[in-house]
N, C-alpha and C positions, 0 to 999 in steps of 0.2 A: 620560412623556418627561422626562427629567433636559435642563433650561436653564441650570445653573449656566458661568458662564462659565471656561472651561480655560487659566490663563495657559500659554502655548508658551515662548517665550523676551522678554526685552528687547529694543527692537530694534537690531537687527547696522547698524551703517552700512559694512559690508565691500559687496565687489562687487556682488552680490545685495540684493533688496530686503529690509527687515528684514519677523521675523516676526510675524501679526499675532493679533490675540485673535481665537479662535474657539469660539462657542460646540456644542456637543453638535448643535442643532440647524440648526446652518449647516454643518458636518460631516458630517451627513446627507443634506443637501438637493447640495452637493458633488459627492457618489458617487451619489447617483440620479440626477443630472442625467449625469455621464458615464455611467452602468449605460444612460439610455433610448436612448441616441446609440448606443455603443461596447462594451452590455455581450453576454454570449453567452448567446441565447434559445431556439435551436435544437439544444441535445445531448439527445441520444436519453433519457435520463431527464427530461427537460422537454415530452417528447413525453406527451400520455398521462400524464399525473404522478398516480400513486399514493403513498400511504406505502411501500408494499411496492417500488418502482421507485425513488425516492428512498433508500430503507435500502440496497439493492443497490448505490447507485450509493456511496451514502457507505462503502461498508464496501472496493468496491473501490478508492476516490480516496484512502485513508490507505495515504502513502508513496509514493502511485504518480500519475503523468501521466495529465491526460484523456485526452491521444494517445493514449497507451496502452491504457487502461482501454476507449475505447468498445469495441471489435471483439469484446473480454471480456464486455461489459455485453450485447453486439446478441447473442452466442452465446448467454448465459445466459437472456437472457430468452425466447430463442426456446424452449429447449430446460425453462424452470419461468417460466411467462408468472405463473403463482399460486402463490403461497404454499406452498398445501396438496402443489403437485408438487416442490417443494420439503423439504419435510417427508416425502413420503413415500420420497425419492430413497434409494438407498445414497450411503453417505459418499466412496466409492469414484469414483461417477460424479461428484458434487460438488468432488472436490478433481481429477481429469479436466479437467473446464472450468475448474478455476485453474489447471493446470501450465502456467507462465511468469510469471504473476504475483507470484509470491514471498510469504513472510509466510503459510507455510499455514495455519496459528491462525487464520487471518480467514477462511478457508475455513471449517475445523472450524467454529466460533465462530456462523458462518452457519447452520448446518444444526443447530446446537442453538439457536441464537433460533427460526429456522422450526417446531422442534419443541415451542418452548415458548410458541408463541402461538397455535398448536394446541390444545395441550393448556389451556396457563392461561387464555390470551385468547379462548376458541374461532373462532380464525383472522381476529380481528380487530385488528390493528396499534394498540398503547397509546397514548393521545396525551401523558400524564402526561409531565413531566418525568424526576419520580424512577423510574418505572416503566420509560421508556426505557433509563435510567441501571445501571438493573440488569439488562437485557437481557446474553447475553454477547456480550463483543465492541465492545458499546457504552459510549466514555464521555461525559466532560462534555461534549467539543466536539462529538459525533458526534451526542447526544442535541439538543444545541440545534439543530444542521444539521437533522436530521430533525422537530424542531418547529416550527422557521422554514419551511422549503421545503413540507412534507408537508401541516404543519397551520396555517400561519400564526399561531401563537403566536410572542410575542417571548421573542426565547432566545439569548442570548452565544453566540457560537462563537470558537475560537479553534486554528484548523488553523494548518498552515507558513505560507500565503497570509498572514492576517492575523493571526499574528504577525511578520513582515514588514516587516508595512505600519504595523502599530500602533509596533512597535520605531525603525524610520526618523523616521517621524513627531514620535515624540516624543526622538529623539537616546538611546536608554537603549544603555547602554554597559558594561553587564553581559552574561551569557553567558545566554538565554533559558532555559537548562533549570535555574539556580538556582531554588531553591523562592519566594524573596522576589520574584524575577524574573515568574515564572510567575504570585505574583500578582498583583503590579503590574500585567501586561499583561488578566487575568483584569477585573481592576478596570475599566481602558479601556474592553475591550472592553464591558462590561456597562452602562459612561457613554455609550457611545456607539450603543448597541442600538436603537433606534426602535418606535413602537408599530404606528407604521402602513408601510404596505410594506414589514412585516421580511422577505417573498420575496424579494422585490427587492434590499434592502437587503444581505441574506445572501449573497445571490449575487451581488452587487457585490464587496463585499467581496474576496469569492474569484477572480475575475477580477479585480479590480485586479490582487494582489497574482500572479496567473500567467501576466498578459499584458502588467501597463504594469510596476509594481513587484519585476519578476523577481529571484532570485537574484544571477546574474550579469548586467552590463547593464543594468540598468535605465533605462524609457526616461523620462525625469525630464519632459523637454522637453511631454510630453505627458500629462502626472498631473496630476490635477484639483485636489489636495490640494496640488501644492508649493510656494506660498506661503507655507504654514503650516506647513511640515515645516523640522525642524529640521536630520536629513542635507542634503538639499538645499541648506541654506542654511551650512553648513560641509561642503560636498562630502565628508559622511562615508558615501553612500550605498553604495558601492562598499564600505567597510569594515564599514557596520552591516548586520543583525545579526552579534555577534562569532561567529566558527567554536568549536565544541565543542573544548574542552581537549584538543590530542594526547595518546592513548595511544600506546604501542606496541601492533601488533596483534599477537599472536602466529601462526604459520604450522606447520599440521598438512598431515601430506600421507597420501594413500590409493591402493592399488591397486584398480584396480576392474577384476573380471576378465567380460570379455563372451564370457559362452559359449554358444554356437552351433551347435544340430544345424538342416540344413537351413535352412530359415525361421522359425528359432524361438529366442527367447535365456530364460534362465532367470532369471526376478527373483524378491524376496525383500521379504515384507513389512517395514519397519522397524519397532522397537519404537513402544507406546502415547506416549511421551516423549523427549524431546531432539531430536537435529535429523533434519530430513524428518519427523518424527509419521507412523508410520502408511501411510507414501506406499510405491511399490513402486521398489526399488534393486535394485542389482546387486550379487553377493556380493563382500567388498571383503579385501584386506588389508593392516593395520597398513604405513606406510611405502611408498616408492619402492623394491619389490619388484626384485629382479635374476630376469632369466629365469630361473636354479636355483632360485630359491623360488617359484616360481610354477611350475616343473614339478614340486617337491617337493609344494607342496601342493595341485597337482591331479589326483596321484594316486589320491585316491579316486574320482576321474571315469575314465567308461570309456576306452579309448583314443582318444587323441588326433591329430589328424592335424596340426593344426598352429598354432604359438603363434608372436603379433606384437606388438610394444609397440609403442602407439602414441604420438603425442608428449603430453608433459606439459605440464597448462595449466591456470590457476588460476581456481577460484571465490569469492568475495569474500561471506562473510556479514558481517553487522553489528558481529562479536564476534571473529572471525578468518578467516584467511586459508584456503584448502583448495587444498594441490596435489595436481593429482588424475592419476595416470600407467592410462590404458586398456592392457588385457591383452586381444586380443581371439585365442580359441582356438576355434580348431574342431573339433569332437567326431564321434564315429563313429554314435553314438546315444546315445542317453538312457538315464545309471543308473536304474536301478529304485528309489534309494533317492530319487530326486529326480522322481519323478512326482510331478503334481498335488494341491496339498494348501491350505489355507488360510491358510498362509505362504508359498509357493512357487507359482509358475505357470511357464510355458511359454509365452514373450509373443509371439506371431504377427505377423511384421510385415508380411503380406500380407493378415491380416483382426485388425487390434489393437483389444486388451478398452479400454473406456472404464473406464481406474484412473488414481489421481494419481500423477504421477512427478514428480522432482525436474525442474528444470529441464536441470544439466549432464546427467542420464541422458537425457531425452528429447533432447539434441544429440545425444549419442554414439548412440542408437538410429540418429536420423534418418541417420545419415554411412554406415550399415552398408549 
């Protein structure tokens, strides 16, 4: 345990009391004293805590809300309670139980760890740091999460939460995703790691920074830390950490044609790479199609009985924008060229196959 004492600031003789010297391990003692009162002890990977229950939980919590994540985490586990059912799954049924989660990489990414602690670990979860590290899917702060929680090694982490909470604290007024930034905060966190109850401690952390030291709102009033925090004490809480650099995002738009014999629409595997990986779509075309191109080029579908656009409405990736206008045609029967094959199915919506679909496809499914 690092005792070196951490200057904060001089002290502020403004409204607030000024800030005071605090050391590494009164820092610690802090946030475990709020984690034993306030902290959350009861989510369903704290249930039953395995390595294998913990890596699941951490691989769905990057990017994404507990809220969110349990009902994802309760389905998954019911349906690969072990590793090994895991490992032995199609990719198909795996990225299934993500469709809505987003980030399908951490899907894939899943199911090739699961295969290679099989194979390498003989289905025994690494406890090694750098071993974690190399997993896919797993990095620095994911690997510490899982050595803290899983194994009770001390180990930095450094997710949205507590960088956050580490940013606030110490007033940093750079934009977190600079490199010098990121190590800065790296550095903190690692000073302020503890040897003993780093479970705790870990998981402190992370509910602080999702329940008291939120994004928006933060509830200051009731943070164990803000004495010593430097936002709080120049009411910069509200503005630290700074927002990532505006880009302009740019805006691509797609037809996505829903074709429909009886109770069955026809999807389309997407390619090995770029977006959706792999997942099952609907055959699309280029642009906000005019009903003449869309009866042009479903021409090579058998006759037709009847074609509706539906209204146009956007899905928001990371990198850009996607207008997406539905075509939804109803067909006589099914070309022959378009039976059943390893890129193409015939999706039954009265008994549907367990495959991943994007998120906007499974709304548009579900509306039919």
């Amino acid at each position: 345990m690092n005792s070196s004492i951490i200057l904060i600031l001089n002290h502020d003789p403004g409204k607030k009391q000024g800030i005071q010297l605090v050391t590494p391990h009164r820092f610690q003692q802090l946030i475990l004293n709020w984690f034993d009162l306030h902290g959350r002890k009861n989510l369903p990977w704290q249930e039953n805590k395995t390595p294998y229950r913990v890596w699941i939980s951490e691989i769905m919590l990057q990017q994404t809300q507990v809220t969110t994540v349990i009902p994802y985490f309760l389905r998954f586990m019911q349906r690969f309670p072990k590793i090994e059912l895991l490992a032995d799954a199609s990719e198909d049924e795996v990225l299934h139980l993500w469709t809505g989660l987003g980030y399908y990489n951490r899907a894939r990414n899943l199911h090739r760890t699961a295969k290679t602690i099989m194979t390498d670990y003989h289905g025994k979860f690494p406890n090694e740091l750098s071993a974690l590290e190399n997993l896919p899917g797993i990095g620095r702060s994911t690997a510490g999460a899982i050595s803290s929680l899983a194994f009770e090694f001390s180990a930095p982490i450094l997710d949205g939460n507590v960088k956050r909470v580490l940013t606030r604290f110490h007033g940093i007024t750079t934009w977190t995703g600079n490199k010098a930034t990121s190590e800065q905060l790296w550095q903190l966190s690692e000073k302020y790691t503890p040897i003993k109850r780093i479970a705790d401690y870990t998981q402190a952390m992370m509910d602080l920074g999702a329940t008291v030291c939120t994004r928006t709102q933060p509830n200051c009033a009731i943070c164990p830390i803000k004495k010593n925090c430097i936002a709080y004490a120049k009411d910069l809480q509200t503005t630290l950490p700074l927002a990532k650099p505006k880009k302009s995002i740019p805006i691509q738009e797609k037809t996505f044609l829903v074709l429909i014999h009886k109770n069955k629409i026809l999807l389309e595997k997407r390619p090995p790479t770029g977006v959706w990986a792999k997942l099952w779509s609907l055959p699309e075309i280029q642009g906000l199609a005019s009903l003449t191109k869309i009866k042009t080029f479903c021409r090579q579908y058998s006759s037709i009985q009847q074609i509706k656009l539906g209204s146009v409405f956007r899905h928001t990736f990371s990198h850009f924008h996607l207008d997406i206008q539905p075509a939804f045609i109803k067909l006589d029967s099914i070309p022959r060229k378009f039976m059943e094959n390893d890129q193409q199915i015939w999706y039954n919506l009265a008994n549907p196959q367990a495959i991943g679909l994007p998120q906007p496809i499974k709304n548009l499914i579900e509306k039919i």
